[in-house]
CHARMM internal coordinates of N, CA and C (Angstrom, degrees):
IC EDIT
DIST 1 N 1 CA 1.4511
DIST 1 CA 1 C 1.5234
ANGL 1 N 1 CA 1 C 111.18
DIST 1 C 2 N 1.4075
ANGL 1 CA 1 C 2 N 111.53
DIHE 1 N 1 CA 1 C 2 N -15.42
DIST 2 N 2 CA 1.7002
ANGL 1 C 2 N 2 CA 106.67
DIHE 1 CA 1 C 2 N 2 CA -148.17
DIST 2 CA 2 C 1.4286
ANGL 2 N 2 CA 2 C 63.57
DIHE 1 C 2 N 2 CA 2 C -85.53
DIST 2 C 3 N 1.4616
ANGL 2 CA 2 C 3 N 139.34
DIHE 2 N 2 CA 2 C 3 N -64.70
DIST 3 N 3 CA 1.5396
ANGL 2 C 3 N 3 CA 122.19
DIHE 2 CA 2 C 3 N 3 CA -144.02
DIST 3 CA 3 C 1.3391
ANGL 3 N 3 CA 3 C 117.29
DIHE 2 C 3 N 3 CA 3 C -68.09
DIST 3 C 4 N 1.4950
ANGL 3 CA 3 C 4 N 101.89
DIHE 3 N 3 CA 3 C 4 N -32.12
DIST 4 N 4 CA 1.7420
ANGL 3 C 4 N 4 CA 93.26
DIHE 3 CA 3 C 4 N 4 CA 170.28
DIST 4 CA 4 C 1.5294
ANGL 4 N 4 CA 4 C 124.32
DIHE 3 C 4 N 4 CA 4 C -45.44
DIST 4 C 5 N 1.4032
ANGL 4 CA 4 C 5 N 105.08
DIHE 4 N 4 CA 4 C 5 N -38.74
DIST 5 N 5 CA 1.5007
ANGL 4 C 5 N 5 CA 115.31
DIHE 4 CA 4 C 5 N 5 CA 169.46
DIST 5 CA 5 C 1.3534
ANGL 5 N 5 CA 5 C 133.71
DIHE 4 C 5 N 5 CA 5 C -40.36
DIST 5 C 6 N 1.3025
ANGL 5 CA 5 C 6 N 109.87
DIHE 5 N 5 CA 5 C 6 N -57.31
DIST 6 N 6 CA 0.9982
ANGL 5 C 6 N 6 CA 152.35
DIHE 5 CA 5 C 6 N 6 CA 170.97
DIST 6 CA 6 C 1.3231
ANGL 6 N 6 CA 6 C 111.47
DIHE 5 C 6 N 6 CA 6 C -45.46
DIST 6 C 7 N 1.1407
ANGL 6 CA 6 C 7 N 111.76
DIHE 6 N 6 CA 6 C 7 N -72.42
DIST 7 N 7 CA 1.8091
ANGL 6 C 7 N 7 CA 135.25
DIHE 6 CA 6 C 7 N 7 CA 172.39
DIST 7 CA 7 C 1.6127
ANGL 7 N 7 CA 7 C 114.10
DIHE 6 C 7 N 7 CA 7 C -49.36
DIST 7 C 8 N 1.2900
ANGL 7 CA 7 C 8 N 107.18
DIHE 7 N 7 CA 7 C 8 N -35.10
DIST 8 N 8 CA 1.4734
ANGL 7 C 8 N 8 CA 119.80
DIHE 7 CA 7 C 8 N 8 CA 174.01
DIST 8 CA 8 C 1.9459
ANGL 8 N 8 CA 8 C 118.98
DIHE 7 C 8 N 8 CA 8 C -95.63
DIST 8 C 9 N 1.2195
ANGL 8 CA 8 C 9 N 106.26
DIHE 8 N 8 CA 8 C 9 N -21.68
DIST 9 N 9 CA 1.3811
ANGL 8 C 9 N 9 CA 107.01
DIHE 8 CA 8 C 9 N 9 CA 145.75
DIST 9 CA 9 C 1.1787
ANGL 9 N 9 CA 9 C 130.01
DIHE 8 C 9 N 9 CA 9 C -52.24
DIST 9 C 10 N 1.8961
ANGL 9 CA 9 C 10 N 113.39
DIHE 9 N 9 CA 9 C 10 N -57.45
DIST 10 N 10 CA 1.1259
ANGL 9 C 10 N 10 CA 106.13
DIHE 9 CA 9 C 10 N 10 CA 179.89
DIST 10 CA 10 C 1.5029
ANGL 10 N 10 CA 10 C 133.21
DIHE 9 C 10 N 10 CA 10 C -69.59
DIST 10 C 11 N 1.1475
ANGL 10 CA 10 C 11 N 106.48
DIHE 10 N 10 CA 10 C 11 N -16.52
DIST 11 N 11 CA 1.4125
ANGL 10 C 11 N 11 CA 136.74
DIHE 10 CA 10 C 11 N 11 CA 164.67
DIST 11 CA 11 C 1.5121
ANGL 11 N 11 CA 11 C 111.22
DIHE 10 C 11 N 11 CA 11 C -47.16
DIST 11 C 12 N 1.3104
ANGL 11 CA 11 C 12 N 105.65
DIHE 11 N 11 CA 11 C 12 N -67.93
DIST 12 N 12 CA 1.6304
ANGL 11 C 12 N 12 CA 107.85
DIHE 11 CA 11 C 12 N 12 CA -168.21
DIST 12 CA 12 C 0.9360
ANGL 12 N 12 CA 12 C 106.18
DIHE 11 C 12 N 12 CA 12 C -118.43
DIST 12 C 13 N 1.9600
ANGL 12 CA 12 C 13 N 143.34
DIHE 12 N 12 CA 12 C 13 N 13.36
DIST 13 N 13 CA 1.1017
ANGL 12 C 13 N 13 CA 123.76
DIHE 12 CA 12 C 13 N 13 CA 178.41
DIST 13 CA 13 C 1.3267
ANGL 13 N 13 CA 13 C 127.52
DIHE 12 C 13 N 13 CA 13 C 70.30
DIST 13 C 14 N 1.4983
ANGL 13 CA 13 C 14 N 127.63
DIHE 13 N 13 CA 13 C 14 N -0.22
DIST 14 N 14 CA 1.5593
ANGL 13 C 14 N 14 CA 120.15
DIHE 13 CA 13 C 14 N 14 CA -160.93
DIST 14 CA 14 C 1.2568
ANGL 14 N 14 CA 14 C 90.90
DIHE 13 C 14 N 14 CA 14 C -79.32
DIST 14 C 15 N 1.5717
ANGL 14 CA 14 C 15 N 111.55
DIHE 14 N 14 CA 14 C 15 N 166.50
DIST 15 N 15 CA 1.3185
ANGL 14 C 15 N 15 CA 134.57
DIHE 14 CA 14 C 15 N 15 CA 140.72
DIST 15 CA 15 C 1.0602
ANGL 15 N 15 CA 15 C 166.66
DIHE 14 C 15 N 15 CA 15 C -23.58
DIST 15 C 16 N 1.7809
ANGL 15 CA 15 C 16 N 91.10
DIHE 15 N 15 CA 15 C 16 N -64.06
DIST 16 N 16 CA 1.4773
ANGL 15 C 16 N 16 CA 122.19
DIHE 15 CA 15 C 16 N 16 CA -173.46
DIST 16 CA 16 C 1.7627
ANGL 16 N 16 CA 16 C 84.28
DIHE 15 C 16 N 16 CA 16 C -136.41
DIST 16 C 17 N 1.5486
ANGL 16 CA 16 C 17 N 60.84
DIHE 16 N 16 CA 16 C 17 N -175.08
DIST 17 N 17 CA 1.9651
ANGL 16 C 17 N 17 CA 99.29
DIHE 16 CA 16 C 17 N 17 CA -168.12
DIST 17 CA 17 C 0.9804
ANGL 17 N 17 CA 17 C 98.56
DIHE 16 C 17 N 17 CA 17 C -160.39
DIST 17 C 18 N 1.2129
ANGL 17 CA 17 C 18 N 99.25
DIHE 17 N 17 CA 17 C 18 N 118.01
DIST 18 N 18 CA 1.9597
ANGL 17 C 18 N 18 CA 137.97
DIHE 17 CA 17 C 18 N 18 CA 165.48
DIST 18 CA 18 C 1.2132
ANGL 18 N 18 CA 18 C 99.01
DIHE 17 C 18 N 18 CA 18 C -80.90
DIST 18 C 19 N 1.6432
ANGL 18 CA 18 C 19 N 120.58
DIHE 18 N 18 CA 18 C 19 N 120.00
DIST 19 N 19 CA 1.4032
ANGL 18 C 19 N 19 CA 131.33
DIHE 18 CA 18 C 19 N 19 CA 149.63
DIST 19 CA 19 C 1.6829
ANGL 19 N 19 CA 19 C 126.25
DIHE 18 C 19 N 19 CA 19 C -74.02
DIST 19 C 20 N 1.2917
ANGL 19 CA 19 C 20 N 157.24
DIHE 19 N 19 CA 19 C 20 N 147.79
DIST 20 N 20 CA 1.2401
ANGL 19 C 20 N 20 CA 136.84
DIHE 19 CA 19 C 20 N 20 CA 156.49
DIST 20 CA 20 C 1.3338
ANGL 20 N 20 CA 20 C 93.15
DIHE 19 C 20 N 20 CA 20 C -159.49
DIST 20 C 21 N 2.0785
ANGL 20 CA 20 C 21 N 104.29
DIHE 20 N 20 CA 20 C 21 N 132.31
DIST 21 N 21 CA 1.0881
ANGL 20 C 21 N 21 CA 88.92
DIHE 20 CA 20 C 21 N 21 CA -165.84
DIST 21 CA 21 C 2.0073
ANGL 21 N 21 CA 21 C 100.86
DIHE 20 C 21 N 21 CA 21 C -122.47
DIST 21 C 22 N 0.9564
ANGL 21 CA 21 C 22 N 127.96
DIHE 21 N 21 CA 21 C 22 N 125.89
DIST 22 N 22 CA 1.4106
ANGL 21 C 22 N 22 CA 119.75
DIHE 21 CA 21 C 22 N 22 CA 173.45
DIST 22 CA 22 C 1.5042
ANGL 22 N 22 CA 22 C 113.10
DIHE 21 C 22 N 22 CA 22 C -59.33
DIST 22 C 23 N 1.5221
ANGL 22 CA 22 C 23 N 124.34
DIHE 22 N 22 CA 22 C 23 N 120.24
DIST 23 N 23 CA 1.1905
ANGL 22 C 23 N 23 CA 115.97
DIHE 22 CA 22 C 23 N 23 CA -164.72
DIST 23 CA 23 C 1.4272
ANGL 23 N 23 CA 23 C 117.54
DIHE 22 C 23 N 23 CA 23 C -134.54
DIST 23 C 24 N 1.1900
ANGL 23 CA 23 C 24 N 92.11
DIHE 23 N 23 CA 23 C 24 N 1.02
DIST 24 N 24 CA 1.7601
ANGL 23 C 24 N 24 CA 96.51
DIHE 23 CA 23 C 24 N 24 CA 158.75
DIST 24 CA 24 C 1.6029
ANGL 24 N 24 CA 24 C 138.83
DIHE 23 C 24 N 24 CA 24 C 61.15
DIST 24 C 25 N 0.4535
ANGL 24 CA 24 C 25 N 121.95
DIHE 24 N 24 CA 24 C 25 N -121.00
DIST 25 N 25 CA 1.8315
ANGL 24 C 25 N 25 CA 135.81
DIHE 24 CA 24 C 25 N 25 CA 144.59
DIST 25 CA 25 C 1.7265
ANGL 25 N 25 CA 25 C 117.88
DIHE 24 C 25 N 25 CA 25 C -95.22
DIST 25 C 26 N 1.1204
ANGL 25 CA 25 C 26 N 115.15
DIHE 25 N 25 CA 25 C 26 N -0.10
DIST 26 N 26 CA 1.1474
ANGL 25 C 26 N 26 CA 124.33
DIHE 25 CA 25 C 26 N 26 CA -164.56
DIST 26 CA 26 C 2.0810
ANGL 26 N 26 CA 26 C 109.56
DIHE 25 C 26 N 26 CA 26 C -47.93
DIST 26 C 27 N 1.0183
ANGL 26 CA 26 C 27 N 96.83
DIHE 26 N 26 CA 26 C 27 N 150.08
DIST 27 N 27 CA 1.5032
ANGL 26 C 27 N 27 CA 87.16
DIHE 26 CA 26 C 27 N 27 CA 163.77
DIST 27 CA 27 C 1.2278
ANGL 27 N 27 CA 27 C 146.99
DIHE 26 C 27 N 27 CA 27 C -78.33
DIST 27 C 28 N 0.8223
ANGL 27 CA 27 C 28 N 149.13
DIHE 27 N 27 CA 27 C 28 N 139.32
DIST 28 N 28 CA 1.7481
ANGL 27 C 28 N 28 CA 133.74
DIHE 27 CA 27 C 28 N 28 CA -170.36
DIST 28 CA 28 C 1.5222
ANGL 28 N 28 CA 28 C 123.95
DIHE 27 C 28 N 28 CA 28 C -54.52
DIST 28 C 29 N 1.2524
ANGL 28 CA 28 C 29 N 101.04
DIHE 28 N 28 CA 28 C 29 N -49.08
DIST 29 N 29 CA 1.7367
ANGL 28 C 29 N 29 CA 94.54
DIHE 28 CA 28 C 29 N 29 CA 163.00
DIST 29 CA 29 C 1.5398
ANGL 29 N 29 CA 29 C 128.42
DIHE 28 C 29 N 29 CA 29 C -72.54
DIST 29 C 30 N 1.6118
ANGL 29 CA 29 C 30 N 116.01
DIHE 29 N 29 CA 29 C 30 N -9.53
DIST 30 N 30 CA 1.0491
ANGL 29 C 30 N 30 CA 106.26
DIHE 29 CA 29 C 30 N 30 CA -177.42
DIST 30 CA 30 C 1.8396
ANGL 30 N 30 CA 30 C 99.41
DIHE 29 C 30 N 30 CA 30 C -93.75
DIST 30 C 31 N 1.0958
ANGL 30 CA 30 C 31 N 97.14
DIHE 30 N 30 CA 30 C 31 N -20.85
DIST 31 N 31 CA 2.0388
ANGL 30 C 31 N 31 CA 88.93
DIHE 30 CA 30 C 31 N 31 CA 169.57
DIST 31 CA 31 C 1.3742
ANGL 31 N 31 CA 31 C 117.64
DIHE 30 C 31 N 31 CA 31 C -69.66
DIST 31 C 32 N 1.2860
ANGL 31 CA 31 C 32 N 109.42
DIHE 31 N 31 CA 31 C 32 N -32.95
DIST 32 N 32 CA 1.8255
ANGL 31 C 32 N 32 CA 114.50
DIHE 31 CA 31 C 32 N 32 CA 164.71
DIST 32 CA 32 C 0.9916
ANGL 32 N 32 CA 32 C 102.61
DIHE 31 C 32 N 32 CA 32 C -83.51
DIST 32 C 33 N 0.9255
ANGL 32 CA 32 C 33 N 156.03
DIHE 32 N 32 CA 32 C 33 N 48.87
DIST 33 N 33 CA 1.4586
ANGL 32 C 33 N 33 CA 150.09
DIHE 32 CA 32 C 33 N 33 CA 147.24
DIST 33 CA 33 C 2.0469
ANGL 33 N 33 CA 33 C 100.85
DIHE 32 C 33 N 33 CA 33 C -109.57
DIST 33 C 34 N 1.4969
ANGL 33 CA 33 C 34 N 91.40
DIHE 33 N 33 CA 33 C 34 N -62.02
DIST 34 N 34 CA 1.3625
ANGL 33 C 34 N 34 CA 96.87
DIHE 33 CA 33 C 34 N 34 CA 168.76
DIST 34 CA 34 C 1.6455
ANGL 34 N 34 CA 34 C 125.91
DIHE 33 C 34 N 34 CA 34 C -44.44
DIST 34 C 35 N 1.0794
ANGL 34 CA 34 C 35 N 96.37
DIHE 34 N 34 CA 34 C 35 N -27.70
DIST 35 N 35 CA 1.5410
ANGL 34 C 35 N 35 CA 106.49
DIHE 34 CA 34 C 35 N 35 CA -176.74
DIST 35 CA 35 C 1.8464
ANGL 35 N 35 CA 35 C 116.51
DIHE 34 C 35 N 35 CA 35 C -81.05
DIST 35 C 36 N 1.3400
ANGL 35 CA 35 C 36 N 86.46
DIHE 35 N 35 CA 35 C 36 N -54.83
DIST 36 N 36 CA 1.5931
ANGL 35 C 36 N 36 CA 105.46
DIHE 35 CA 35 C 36 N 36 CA 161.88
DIST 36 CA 36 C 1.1753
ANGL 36 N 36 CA 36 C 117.99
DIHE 35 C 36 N 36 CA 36 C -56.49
DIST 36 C 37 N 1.4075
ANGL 36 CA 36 C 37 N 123.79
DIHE 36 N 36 CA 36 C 37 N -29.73
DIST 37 N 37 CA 1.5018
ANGL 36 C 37 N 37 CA 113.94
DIHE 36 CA 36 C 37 N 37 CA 170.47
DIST 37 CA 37 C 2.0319
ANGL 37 N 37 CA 37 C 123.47
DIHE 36 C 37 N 37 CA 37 C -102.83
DIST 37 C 38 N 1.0905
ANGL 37 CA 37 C 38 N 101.42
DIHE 37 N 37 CA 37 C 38 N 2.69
DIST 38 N 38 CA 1.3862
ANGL 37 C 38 N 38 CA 115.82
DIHE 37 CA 37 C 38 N 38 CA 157.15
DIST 38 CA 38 C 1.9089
ANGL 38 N 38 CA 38 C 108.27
DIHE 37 C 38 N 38 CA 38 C -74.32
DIST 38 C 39 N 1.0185
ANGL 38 CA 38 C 39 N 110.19
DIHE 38 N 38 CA 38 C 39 N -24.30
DIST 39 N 39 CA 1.5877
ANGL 38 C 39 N 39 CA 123.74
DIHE 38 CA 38 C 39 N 39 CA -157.69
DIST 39 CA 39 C 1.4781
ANGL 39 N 39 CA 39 C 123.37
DIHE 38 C 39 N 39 CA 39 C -91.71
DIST 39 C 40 N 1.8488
ANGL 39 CA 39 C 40 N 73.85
DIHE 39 N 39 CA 39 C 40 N -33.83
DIST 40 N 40 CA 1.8940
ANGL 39 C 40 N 40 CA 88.69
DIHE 39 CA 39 C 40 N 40 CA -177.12
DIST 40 CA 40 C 1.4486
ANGL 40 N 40 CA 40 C 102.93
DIHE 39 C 40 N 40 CA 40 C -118.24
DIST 40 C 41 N 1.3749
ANGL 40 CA 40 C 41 N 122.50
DIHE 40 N 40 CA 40 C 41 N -30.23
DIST 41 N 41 CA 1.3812
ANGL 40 C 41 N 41 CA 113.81
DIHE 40 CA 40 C 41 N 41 CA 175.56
DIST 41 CA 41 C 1.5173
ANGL 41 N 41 CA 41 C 129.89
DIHE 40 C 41 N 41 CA 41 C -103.46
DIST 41 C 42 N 1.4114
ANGL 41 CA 41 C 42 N 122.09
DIHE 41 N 41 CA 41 C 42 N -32.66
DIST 42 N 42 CA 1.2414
ANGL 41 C 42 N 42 CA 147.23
DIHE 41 CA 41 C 42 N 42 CA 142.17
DIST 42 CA 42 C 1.7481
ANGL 42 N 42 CA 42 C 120.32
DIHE 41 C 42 N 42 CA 42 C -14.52
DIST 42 C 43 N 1.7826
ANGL 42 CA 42 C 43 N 81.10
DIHE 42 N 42 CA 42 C 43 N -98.38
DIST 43 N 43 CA 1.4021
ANGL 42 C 43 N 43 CA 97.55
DIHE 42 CA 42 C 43 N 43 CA 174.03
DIST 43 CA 43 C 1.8100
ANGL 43 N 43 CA 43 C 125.79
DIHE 42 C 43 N 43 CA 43 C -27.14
DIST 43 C 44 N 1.6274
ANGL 43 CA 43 C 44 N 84.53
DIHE 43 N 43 CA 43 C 44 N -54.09
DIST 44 N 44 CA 2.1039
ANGL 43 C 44 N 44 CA 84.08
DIHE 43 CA 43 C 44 N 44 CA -171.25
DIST 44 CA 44 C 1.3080
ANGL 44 N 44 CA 44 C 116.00
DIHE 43 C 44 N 44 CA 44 C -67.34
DIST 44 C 45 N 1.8591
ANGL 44 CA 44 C 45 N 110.82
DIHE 44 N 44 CA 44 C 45 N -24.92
DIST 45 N 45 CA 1.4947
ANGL 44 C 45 N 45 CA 106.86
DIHE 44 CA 44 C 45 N 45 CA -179.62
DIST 45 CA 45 C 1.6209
ANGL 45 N 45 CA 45 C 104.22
DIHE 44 C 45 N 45 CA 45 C -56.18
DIST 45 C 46 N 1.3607
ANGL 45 CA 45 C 46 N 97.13
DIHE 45 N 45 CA 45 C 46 N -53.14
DIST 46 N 46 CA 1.9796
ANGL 45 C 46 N 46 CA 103.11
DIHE 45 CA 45 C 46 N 46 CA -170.61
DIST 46 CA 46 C 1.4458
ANGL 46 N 46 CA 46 C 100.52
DIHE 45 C 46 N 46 CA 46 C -53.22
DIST 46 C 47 N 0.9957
ANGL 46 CA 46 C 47 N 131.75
DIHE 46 N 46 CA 46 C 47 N -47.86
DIST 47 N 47 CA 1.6612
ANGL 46 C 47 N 47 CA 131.12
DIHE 46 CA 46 C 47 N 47 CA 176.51
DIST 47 CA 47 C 1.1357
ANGL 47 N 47 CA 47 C 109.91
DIHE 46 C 47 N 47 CA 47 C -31.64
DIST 47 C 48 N 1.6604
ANGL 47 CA 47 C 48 N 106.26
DIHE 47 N 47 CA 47 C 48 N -84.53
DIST 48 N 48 CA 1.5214
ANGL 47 C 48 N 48 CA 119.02
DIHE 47 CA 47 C 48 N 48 CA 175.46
DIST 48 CA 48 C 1.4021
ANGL 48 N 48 CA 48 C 114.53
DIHE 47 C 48 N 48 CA 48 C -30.44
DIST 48 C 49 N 1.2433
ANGL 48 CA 48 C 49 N 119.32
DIHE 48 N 48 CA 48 C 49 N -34.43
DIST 49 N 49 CA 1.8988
ANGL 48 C 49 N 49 CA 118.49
DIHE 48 CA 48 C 49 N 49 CA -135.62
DIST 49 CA 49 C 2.0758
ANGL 49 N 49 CA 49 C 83.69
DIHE 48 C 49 N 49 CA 49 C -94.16
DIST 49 C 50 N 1.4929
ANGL 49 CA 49 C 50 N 107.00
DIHE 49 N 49 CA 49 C 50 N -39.81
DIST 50 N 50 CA 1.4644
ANGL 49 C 50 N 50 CA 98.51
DIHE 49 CA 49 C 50 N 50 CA -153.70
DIST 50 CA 50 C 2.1305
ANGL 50 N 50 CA 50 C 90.85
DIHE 49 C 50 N 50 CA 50 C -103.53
DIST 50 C 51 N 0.9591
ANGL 50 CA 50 C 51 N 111.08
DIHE 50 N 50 CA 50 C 51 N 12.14
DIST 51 N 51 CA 1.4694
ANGL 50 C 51 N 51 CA 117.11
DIHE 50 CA 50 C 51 N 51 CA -171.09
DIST 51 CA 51 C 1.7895
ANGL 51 N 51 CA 51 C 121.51
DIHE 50 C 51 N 51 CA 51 C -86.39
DIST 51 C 52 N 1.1332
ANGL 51 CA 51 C 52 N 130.05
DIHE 51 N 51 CA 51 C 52 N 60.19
DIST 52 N 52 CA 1.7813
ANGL 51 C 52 N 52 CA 135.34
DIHE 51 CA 51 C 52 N 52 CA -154.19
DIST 52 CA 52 C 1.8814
ANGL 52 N 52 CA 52 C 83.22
DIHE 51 C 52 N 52 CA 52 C -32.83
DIST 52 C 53 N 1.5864
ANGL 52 CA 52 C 53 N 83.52
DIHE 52 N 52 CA 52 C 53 N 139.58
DIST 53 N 53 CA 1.5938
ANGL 52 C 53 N 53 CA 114.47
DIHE 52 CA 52 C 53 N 53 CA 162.89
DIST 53 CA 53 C 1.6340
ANGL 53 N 53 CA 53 C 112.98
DIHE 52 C 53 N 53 CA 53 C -72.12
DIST 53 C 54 N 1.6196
ANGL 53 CA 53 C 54 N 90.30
DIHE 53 N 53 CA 53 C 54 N 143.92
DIST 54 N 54 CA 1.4586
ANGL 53 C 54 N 54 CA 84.24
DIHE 53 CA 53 C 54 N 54 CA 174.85
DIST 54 CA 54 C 1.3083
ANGL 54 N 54 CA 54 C 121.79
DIHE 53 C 54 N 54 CA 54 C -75.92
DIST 54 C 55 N 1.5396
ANGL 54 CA 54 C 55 N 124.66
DIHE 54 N 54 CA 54 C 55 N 3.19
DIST 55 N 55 CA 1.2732
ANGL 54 C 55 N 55 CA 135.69
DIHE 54 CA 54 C 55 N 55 CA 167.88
DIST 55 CA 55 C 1.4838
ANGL 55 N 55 CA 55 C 126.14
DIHE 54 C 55 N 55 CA 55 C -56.54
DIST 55 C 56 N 1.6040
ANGL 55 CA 55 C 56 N 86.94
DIHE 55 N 55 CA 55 C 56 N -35.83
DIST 56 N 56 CA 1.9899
ANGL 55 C 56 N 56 CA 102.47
DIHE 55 CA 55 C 56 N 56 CA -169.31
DIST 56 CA 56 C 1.4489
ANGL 56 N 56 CA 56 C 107.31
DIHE 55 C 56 N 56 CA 56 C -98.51
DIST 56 C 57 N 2.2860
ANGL 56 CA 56 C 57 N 116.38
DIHE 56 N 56 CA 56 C 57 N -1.27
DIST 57 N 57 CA 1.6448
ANGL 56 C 57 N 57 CA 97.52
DIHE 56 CA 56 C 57 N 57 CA 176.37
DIST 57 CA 57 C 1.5966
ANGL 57 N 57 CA 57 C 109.51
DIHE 56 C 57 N 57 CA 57 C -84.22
END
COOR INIT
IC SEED 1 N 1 CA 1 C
IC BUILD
């Protein structure tokens, strides 16, 4: 997911990122889980990925 992000940033430049999640019958901990792992694993890739190195200032 993180690269799709990523890939579509560079694309259009946006900002943000809209989450929405279809959740069905789903269970409650398994949507916090999902959430929690957009948060903790997700997020930092996109950080890293769109963040200039201190190599290139």
């Amino acid at each position: 997911m993180a690269e799709k992000i990523v890939a579509n940033h560079r694309i259009f430049r946006n900002d943000r990122f809209l989450l929405q999640m279809a959740i069905g019958p789903m269970p409650h901990r398994e949507i916090m889980r999902g959430i929690e792992l957009y948060g903790t694993k997700v997020a930092p890739l996109v950080r890293k990925a769109l963040t200039p190195s201190e190599a290139g200032a």
